[in-house]
C-alpha positions as CSV (number, residue, x, y, z in Angstrom):
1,X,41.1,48.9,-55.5
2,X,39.4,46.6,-53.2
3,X,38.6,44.0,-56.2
4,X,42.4,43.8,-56.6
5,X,43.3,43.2,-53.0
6,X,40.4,40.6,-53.5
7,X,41.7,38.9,-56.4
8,X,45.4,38.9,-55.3
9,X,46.9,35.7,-54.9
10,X,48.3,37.1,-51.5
11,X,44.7,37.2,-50.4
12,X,43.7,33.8,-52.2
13,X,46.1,32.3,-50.3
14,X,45.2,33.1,-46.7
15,X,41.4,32.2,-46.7
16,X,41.9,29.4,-45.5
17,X,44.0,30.8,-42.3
18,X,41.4,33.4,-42.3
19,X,38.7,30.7,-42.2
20,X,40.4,28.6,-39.2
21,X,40.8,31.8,-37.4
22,X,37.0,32.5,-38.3
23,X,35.8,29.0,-37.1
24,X,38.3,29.4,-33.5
25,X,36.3,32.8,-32.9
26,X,33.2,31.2,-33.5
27,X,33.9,27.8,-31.3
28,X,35.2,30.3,-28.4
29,X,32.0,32.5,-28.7
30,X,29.7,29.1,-28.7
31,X,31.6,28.1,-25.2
32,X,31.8,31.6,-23.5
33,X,28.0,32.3,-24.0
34,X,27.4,29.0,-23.5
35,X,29.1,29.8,-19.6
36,X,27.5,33.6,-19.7
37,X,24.1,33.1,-20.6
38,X,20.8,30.9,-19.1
39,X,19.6,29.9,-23.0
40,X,22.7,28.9,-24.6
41,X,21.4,28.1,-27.9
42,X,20.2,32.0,-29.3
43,X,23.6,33.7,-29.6
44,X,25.6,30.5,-30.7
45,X,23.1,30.0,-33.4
46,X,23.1,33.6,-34.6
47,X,27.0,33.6,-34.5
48,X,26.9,30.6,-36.6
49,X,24.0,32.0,-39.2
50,X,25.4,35.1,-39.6
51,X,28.9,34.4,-40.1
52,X,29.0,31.2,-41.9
53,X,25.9,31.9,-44.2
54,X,28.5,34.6,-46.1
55,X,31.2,31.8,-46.5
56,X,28.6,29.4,-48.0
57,X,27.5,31.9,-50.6
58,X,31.6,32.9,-51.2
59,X,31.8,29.1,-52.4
60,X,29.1,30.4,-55.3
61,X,30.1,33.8,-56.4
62,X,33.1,36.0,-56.7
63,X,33.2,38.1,-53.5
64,X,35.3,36.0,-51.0
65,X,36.2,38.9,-48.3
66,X,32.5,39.3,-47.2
67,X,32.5,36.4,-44.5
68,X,35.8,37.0,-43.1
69,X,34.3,40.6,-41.9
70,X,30.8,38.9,-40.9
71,X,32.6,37.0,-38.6
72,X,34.7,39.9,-37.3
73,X,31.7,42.3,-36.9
74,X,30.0,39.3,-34.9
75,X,32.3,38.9,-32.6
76,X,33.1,42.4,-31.9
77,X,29.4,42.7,-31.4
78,X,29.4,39.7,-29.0
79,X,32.2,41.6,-27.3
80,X,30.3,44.3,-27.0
81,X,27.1,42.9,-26.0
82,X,27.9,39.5,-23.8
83,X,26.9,39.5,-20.0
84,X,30.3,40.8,-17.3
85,X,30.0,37.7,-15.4
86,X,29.5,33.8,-16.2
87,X,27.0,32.0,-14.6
88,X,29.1,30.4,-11.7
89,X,30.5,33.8,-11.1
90,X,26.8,35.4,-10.9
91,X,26.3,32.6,-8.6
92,X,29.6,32.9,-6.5
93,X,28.7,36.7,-6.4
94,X,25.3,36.4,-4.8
95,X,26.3,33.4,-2.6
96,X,29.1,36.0,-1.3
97,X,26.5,38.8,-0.8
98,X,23.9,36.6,0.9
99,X,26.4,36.1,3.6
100,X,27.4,39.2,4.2
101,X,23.5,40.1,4.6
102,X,23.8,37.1,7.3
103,X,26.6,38.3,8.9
104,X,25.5,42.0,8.8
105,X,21.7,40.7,10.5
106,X,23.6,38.9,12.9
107,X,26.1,41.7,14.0
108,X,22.7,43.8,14.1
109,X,20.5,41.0,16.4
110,X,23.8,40.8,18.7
111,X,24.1,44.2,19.1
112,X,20.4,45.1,19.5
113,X,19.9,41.6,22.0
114,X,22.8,42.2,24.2
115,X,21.5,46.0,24.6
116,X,24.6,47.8,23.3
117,X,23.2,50.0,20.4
118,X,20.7,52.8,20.3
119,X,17.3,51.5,19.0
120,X,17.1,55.1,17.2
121,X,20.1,55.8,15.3
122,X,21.6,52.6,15.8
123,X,25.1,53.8,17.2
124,X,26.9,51.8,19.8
125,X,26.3,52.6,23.1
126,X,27.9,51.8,26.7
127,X,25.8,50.0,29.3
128,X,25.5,52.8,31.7
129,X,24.5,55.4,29.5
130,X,20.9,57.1,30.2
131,X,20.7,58.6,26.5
132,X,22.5,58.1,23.6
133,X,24.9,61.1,23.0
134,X,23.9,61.2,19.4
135,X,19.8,61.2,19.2
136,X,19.5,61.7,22.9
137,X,16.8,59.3,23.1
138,X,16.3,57.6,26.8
139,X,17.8,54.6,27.3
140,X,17.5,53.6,30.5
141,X,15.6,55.2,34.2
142,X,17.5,55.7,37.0
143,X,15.2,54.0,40.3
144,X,14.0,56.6,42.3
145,X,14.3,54.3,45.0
146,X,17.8,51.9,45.1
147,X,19.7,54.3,42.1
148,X,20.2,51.5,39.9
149,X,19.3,51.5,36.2
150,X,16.8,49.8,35.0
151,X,15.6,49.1,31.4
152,X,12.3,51.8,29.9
153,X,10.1,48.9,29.6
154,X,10.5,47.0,32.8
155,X,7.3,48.3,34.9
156,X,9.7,47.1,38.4
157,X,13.1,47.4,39.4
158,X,14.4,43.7,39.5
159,X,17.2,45.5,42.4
160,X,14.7,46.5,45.6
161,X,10.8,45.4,44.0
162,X,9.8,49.0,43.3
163,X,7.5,50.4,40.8
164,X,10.1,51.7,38.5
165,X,8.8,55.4,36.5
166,X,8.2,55.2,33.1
167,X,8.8,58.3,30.8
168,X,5.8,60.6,30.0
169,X,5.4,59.5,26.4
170,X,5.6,55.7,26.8
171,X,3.1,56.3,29.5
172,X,0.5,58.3,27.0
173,X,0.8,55.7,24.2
174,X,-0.4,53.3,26.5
């Protein structure tokens, strides 16, 4: 059955259009791997061994259908198989996530310098808080002698020149 499909005239005929379609899949698999992949000789080369090396040997014998589904099988394979991105988008992609790592460590230093999240948990929290509502960890002290807040690690109250109290634990780890 297949030997008379083979040998049709019908078939005889379109080897050539299969051939040109044949050589456009290979030339498009040469430039897309060519824009997908760092060494861009490997896959063109294989393409070009494995699909045309049937062809050649179609010129010297009788079966004339085997590189037409060599080259099909190939590039299914390459289908299958080729990276998602090209290079420039691989390069667009991490140039895109290296700023958003920027721009998320410089919301974080902002935040953290200007005093407005919890060092804990990392929540935001108000100026005039004394522990954060989430982790309850101690912001600030409260002076014991003006009132005013005043930061856990200053050892004075910058408001009236007083010792300021540190907390027990900050105290013993000293």
């Amino acid at each position: 059955m297949l030997n008379e499909i083979v040998n049709s005239t019908l078939f005889q005929n379109m080897q050539i259009p299969f051939l040109i379609v044949c050589i456009i899949l290979l030339v498009w698999m040469i430039d897309d791997s060519m824009r997908r992949t760092q060494n861009k000789w490997i896959f063109p080369g294989f393409a070009l061994i494995v699909s045309l090396l049937p062809f050649l040997l179609s010129i010297f014998s009788k079966v004339n259908y085997l590189w037409l589904f060599t080259t099909i099988i190939v590039w299914l394979l390459y289908l299958l198989l080729r990276p998602e991105y090209t290079l420039e988008e691989v390069k667009l992609i991490q140039a895109d996530q290296r700023m958003k790592d920027l721009e998320t460590k410089y919301y974080e230093y902002f935040l953290v310098k200007n005093g407005k999240i919890c060092p804990v948990c990392g929540l935001p929290v108000e100026d005039d808080y004394l522990i954060c509502p989430n982790c309850f960890k101690e912001l600030k002290n409260k002076c014991p002698e003006c009132g005013k807040l005043v930061d856990m690690n200053w050892v004075l109250c910058p408001y009236c020149k007083k010792k300021a109290l540190r907390d027990k634990g900050s105290e013993k780890n000293e």
